[in-house]
Structure formats: structure tokens, C-alpha cells
C-alpha positions in Angstrom: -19.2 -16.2 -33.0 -20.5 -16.7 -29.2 -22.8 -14.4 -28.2 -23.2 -13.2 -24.2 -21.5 -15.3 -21.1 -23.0 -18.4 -19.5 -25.7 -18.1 -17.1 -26.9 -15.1 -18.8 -29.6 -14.4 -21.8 -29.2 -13.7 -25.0 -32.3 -11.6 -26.6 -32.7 -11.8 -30.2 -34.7 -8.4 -32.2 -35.1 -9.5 -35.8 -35.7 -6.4 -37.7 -37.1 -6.6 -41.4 -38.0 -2.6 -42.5 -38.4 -1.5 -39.1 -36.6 1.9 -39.5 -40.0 3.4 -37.4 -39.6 1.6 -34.5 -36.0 -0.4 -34.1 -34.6 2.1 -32.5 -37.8 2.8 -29.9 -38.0 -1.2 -29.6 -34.3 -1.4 -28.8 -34.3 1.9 -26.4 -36.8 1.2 -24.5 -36.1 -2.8 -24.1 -32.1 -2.1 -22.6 -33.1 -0.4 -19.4 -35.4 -3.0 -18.4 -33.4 -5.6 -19.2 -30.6 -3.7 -16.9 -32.6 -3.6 -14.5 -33.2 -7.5 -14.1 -28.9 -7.5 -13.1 -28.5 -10.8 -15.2 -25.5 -11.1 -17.7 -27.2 -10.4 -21.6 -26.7 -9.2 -24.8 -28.9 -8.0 -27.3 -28.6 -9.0 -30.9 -30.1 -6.9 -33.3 -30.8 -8.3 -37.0 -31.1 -6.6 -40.1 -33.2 -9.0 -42.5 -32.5 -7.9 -45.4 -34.0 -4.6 -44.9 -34.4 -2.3 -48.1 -34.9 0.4 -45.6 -32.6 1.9 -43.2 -33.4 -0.3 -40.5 -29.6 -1.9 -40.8 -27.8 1.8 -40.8 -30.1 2.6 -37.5 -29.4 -1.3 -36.1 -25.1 0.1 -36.7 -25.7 3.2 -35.1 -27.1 2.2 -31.9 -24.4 -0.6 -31.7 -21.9 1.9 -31.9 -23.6 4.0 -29.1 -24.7 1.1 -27.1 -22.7 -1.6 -24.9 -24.3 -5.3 -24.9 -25.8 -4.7 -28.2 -24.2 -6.6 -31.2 -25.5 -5.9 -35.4 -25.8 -8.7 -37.8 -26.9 -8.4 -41.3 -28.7 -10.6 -43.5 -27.9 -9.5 -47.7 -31.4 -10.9 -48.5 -34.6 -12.3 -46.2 -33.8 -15.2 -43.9 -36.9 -14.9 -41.9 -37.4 -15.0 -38.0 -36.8 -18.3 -37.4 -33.3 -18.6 -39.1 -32.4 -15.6 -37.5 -33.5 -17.1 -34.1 -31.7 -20.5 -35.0 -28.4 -18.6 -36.0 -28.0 -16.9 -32.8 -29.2 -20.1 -31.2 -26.2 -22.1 -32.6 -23.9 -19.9 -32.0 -24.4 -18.2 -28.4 -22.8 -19.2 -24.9 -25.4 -18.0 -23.0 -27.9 -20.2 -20.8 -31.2 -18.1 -22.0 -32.3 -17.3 -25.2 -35.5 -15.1 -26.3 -37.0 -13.2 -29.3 -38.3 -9.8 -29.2 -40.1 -8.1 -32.6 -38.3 -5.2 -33.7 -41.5 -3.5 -34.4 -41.9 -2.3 -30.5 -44.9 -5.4 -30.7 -44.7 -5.2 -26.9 -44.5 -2.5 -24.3 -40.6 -3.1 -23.1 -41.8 -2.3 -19.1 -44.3 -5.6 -19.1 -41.7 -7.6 -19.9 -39.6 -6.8 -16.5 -41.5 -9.5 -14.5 -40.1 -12.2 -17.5 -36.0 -10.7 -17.4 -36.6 -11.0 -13.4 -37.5 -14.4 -13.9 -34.6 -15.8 -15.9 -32.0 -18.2 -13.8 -35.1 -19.5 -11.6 -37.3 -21.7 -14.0 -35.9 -23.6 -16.9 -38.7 -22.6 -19.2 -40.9 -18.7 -19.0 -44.0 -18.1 -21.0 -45.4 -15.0 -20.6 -49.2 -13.9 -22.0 -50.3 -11.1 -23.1 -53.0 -8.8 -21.4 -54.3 -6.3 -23.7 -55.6 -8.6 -26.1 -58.6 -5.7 -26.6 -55.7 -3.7 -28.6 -56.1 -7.4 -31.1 -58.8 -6.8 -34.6 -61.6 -9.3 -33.4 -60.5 -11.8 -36.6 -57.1 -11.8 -35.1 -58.3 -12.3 -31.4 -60.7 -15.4 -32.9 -57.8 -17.0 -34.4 -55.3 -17.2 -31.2 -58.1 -17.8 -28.8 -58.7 -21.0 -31.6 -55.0 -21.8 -32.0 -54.5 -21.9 -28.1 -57.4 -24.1 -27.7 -57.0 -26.3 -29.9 -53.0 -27.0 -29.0 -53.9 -26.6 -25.4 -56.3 -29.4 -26.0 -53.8 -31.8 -28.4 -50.5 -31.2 -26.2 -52.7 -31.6 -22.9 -51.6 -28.0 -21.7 -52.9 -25.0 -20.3 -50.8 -22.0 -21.9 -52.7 -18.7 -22.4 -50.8 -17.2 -24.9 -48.7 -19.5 -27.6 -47.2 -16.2 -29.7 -46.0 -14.3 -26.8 -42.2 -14.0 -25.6 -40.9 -17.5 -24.3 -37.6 -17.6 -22.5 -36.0 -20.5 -23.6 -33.3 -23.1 -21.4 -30.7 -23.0 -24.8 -29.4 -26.5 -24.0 -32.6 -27.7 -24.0 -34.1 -26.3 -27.3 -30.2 -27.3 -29.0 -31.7 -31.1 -27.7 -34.6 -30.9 -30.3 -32.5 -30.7 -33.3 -35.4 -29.1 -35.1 -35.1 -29.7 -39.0 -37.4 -26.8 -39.9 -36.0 -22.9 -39.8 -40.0 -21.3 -39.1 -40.4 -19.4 -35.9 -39.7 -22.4 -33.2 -41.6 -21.1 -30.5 -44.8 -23.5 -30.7 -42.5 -27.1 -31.5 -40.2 -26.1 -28.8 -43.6 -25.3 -26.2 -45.2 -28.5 -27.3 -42.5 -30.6 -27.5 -41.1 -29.9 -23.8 -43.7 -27.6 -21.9 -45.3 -30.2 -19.4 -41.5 -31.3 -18.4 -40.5 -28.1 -17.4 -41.0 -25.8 -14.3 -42.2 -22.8 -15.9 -43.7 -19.9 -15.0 -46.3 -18.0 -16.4 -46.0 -14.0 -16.3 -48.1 -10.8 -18.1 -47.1 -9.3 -20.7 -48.6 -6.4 -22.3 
């Protein structure tokens, strides 16, 4: 099944019992995206949810065009769910957003405005105060540390990444975890990327 049309994005909301806020993360996400005028879909996964996160996920598919329901019958994780769309989709751009509203859709407009003029967006996050200080220790130590082993200079490595699709199909990754850091360390100093905020 092909998700979205060439040249656009395709945005990936895994949802496992996230009947409080799919719906807000999914509302709030579509005008912004809208507004950025680029062809994209949204693709809204139930994870095997034993909540009514899946019944919500049908609902607003019904009610909303450019978004599409999948269903998983048991827990695939975030990174299968990433990798299925990512096999499948025609589009150019691909991107995961949390289905438990994690970020403040209107940050991310700078990012969707990006899309079609780098090959590769990171974006960081600015409120990192809103973080429990254990939490904050252990990013500020992961970035370091794979900043200083990959020879880069990322702020944020658990942020939203717009990914070239062609490009991350290239790595033929063997594992189904979440692919953002292999994908950033494997090809971030050969793109032209850009960095934007992200609250």
C-alpha cells in the first residue's frame, strides 16, 4: 500500500494507549502541516492499543482528508511501525511524530517549511526546562558522547528528523528499534541539513 505522492512527506503518529491525547496530537499537527503547502499524509497507528486509541485513530480518519488508520492486533513498537510505512510509501519525506502531543504542533512549522530544500532536517528542542533533571542529564550525556564518536555537532538526537526516504531505504537497517540515531550517525555529515527549534 503507497502512502502520499512523490515530492511530498509522509508523517508517521504511532499511537500505543494514547486515547488522552491522539486526537489533540493529530488536530493540532494537520493545520500546521497545511499550512507548509507541500503534498502529505498523515498515518496514524494503532499499536495494539487495549484502549480506545484505535476507535478515536478511525474516527478522525473518517472525518479527516490526508489522514490514513492502520492497526497493529498486538505491539510492534515504534520502529516497526516507522519501518512499515517506510517500505511502503511513495513519498520523498518521511517523519515520526509521538502520538502523546510530546511536542507543541506550532514549533514544528519552521521543520514542514523546510521539507523539499535540504535532504536531511533535525530539529532541537527548546524547552528542555519542561525535562526532570535525571532525564535532562542523560540527553545532554547521550548527545555528547555521539556528538563526540560520530564527529558531529547535533543538539538534540531524540527530536523530530525529516528524513530523505531514498536515502534511509539505502541503509538496509537489520534492526526494527526506533532508527532515528543509526540513520543520524550513519549519514548526518553527508547531508545538507538544517537545524530548526522545536518546542
Amino acid at each position: 500500500m503507497a502512502y502520499t505522492s512523490s515530492n511530498g512527506l509522509v508523517i508517521v503518529v504511532p499511537a500505543l494507549n494514547e486515547e488522552a491525547d491522539i486526537e489533540k496530537t493529530i488536530r493540532e499537527l494537520l493545520p500546521v502541516v497545511q499550512r507548509a503547502e507541500i503534498p502529505f499524509e498523515i498515518v496514524a497507528v494503532n499499536d495494539g492499543s487495549s484502549d480506545h486509541t484505535g476507535a478515536i485513530i478511525d474516527r478522525l480518519a473518517g472525518e479527516i482528508s490526508g489522514l490514513r488508520a492502520i492497526h497493529h492486533k498486538v505491539r510492534q513498537g515504534v520502529g516497526a511501525s516507522f519501518a512499515e510505512i517506510l517500505s511502503a510509501t511513495e513519498a520523498s519525506y518521511i517523519t515520526l511524530i509521538p502520538g502523546d502531543n510530546a511536542f507543541r504542533a506550532i514549533t514544528l512549522a519552521p521543520l514542514f517549511a523546510s521539507v523539499g530544500q535540504y535532504d536531511l532536517i533535525v530539529s532541537y528542542r527548546t524547552n528542555r526546562e519542561a525535562r526532570t533533571v535525571r532525564r535532562a542529564f542523560m540527553t545532554a550525556l547521550m548527545c555528547r558522547s555521539l556528538n563526540f564518536m560520530f564527529r558531529l555537532d547535533l543538539r538534540d538526537y531524540s527530536s523530530v528528523i525529516v528524513y530523505p526516504v531514498a536515502r534511509l531505504r539505502e541503509l538496509h537497517l537489520a534492526s526494527e528499534g526506533f532508527l532515528s540515531l543509526s540513520f543520524t550517525r550513519a549519514w548526518g555529515k553527508s547531508f545538507a541539513g538544517a537545524m530548526v527549534e522545536a518546542n
